[in-house]
C-alpha positions as CSV (number, residue, x, y, z in Angstrom):
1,X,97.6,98.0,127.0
2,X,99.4,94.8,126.6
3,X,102.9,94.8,124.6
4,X,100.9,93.4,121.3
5,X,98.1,95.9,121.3
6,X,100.5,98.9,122.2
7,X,102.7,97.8,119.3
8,X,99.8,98.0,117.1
9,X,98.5,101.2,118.3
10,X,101.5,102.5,117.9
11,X,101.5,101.8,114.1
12,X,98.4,103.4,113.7
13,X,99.7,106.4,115.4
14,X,102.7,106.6,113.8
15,X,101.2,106.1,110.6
16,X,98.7,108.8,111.4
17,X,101.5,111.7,112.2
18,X,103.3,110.0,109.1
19,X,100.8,111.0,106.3
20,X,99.4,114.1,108.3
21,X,102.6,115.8,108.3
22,X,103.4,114.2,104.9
23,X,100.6,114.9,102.8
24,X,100.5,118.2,104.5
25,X,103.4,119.2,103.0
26,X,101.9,118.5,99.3
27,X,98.3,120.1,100.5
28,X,100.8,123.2,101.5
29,X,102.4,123.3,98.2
30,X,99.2,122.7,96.0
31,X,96.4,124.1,97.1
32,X,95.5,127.7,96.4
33,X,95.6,130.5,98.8
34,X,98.0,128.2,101.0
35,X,101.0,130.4,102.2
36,X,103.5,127.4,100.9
37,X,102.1,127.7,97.6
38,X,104.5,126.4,94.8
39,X,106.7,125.8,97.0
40,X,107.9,123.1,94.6
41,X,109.1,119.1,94.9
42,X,112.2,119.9,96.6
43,X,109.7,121.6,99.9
44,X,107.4,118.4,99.3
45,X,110.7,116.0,99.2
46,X,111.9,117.7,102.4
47,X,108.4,117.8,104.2
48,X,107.9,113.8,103.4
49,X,111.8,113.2,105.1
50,X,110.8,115.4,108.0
51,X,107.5,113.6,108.7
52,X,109.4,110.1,108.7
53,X,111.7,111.4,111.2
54,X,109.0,112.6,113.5
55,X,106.6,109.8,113.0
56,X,109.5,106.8,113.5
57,X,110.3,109.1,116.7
58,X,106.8,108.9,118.2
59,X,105.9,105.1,116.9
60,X,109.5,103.7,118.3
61,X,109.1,104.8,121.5
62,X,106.1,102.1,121.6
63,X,107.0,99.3,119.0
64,X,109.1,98.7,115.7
65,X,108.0,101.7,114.0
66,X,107.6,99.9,110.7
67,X,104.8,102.6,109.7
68,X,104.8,100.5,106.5
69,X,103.2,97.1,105.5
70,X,106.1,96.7,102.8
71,X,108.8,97.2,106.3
72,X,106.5,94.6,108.4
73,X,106.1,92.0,105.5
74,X,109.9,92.3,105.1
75,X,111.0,92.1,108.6
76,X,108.9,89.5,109.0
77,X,110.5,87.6,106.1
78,X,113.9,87.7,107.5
79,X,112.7,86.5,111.3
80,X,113.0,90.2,112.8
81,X,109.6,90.3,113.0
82,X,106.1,87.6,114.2
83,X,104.2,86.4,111.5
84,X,101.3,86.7,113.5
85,X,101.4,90.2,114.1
86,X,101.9,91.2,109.8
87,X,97.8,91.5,109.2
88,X,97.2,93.9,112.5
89,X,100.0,96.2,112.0
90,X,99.0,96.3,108.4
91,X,95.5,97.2,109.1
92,X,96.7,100.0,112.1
93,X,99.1,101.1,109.5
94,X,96.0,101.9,106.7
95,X,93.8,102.8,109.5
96,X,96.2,105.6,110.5
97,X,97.2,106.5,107.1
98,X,93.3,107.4,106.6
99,X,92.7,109.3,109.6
100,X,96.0,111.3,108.8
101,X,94.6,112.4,105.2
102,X,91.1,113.4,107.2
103,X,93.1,115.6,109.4
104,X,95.0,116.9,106.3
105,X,91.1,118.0,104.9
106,X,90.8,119.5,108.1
107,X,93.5,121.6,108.6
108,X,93.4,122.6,105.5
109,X,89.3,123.3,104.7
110,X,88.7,126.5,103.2
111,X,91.5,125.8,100.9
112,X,90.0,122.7,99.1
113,X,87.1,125.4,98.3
114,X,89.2,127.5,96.4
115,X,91.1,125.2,94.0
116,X,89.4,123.9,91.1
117,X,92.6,121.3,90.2
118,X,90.9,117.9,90.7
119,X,94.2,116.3,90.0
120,X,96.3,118.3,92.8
121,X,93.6,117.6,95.2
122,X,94.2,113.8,94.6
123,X,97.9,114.3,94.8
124,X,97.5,115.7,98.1
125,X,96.2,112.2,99.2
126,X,97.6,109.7,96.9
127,X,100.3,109.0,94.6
128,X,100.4,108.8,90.6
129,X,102.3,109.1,87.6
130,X,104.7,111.6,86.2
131,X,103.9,109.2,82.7
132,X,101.3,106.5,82.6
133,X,103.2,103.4,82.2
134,X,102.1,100.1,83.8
135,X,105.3,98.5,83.6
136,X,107.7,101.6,84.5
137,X,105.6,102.6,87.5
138,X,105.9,99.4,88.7
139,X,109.4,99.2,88.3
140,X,109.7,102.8,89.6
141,X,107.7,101.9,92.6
142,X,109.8,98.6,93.5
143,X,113.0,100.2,93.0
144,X,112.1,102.5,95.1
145,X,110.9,100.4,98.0
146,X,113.6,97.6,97.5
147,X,116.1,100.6,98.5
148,X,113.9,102.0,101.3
149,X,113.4,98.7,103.1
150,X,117.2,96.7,102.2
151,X,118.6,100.0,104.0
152,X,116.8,99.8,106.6
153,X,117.6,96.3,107.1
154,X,121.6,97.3,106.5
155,X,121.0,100.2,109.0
156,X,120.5,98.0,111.7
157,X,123.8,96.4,111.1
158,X,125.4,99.9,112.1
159,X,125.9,101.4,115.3
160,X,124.3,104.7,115.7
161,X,124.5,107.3,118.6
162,X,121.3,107.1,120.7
163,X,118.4,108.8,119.4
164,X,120.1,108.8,115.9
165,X,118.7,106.2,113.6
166,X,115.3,108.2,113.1
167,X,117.1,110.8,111.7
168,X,119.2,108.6,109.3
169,X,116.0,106.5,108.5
170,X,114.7,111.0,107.0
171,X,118.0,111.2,105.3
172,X,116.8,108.1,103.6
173,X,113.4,109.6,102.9
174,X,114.6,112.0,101.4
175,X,117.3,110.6,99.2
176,X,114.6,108.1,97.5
177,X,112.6,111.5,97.1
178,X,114.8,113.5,95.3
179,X,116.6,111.0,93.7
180,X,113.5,108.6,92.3
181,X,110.5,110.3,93.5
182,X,109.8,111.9,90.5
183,X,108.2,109.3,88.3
184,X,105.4,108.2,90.5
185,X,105.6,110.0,93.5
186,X,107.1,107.6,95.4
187,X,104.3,106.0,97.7
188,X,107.1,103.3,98.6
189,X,104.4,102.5,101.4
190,X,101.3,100.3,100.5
191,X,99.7,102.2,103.6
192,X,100.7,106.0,102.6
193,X,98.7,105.1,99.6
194,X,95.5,103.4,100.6
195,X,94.5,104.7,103.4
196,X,94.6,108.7,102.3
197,X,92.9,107.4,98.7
198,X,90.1,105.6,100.6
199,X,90.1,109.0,102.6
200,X,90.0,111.0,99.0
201,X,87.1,108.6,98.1
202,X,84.7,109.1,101.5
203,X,85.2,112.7,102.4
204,X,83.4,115.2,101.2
205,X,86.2,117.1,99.7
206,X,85.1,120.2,97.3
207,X,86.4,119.7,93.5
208,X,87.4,116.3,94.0
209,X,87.3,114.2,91.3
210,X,87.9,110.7,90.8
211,X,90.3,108.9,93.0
212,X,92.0,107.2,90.4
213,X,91.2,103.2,91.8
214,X,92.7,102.2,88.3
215,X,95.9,102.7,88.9
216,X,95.6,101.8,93.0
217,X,97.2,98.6,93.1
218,X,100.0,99.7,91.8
219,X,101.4,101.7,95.1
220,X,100.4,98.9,97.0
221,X,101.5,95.9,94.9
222,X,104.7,97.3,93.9
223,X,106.2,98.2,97.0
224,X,105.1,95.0,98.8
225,X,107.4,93.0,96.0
226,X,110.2,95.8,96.5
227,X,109.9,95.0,100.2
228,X,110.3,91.2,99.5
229,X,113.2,91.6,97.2
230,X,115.0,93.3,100.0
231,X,114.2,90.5,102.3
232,X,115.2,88.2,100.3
233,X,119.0,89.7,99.5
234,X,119.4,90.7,103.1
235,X,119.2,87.0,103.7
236,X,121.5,85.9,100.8
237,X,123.7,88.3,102.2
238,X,123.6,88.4,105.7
């Protein structure tokens, strides 16, 4: 593979381990017969951390490991990143977000048969509100991101041990989780988002439901303006 190509694969399949291991932490919690049954949001907060960790492990050993379009939109704003590469990573990173939630379904088959919940199915593969605000689950979702990505950007002006800064980058995770998480879930990734709701939407999942396309744009609008907020005090700043 050429550098380019390899750093876009490597989105995709650090996206891919991202949401697997994510939303198989909420699939674990919410599905019936699952031995991590109501387990609770403090198990979910822990399992999303965890699967940032491992994912930015696997996609930095290849590329930037911006498993996010709102990190690649935001790096690219501040010149840490080429312009040119924003759409492909993008599209890896919602490609692999998808294929994640499908191997989610898998591992997780006979369970989807035995619960009847249509709306803990779909927050197994998407995010959605605590409350049903337009305006406050946009502000949630922003606030959220703004802090993800203008930490990450501040992390980078630290000096970590070797091997470290995934790890911190998990911390961080699960901070936002357990500290703002719980009005919308925290999708704080336009990708995390998508891809596993187009995945709700084409898979033949048992007891589904509707995958909630009303309220879509909001985990994938919000965090992109969080992202650029970020970017744009990081440079005011720094």
């Amino acid at each position: 593979m050429t550098g380019d190509t390899l750093m876009i694969f490597s989105e995709f399949l650090g996206t891919m381990i991202l949401v697997l291991l994510g939303d198989g932490v909420v699939a674990g919690v919410s599905l019936n017969k699952s031995k991590a049954e109501g387990a609770g949001w403090v198990a979910i907060a822990l399992g999303w951390g965890a699967a940032v960790t491992i994912a930015v492990y696997v996609a930095g050993s290849m590329g930037p490991a911006h498993i996010n379009p709102a990190v690649t939109l935001a790096m690219a704003i501040v010149g840490n990143f080429e312009w040119a590469l924003v759409i492909p990573f993008i599209i890896a990173q919602v490609i692999g977000g998808f294929v994640g939630a499908g191997l989610v379904w898998l591992s997780y088959l006979p369970h989807f048969k035995e619960t009847k919940d249509q709306g803990s199915i779909l927050g197994i593969f998407s995010t959605g509100p605590a409350i049903r605000h337009t305006v406050s689950n946009i502000i949630s979702e922003t606030i959220g991101t703004f802090v993800l990505v203008f930490a990450l950007m501040m992390f980078g002006k630290n000096i970590f041990a070797d091997g470290l800064n995934p790890l911190v980058v998990g911390v961080l995770i699960l901070s936002i989780g357990l500290s703002l998480g719980g009005a919308t879930g925290y999708a704080i990734n336009p990708a995390r988002d998508l891809g596993p709701r187009l995945a709700h939407q084409f898979l033949p999942i048992p007891n589904k439901g509707t995958s909630d396309w009303a309220y879509a744009w909001i985990p994938i609008a919000a965090p992109m303006l969080g992202g650029v907020i970020a970017a744009l005090l990081y440079l005011v700043i720094i």
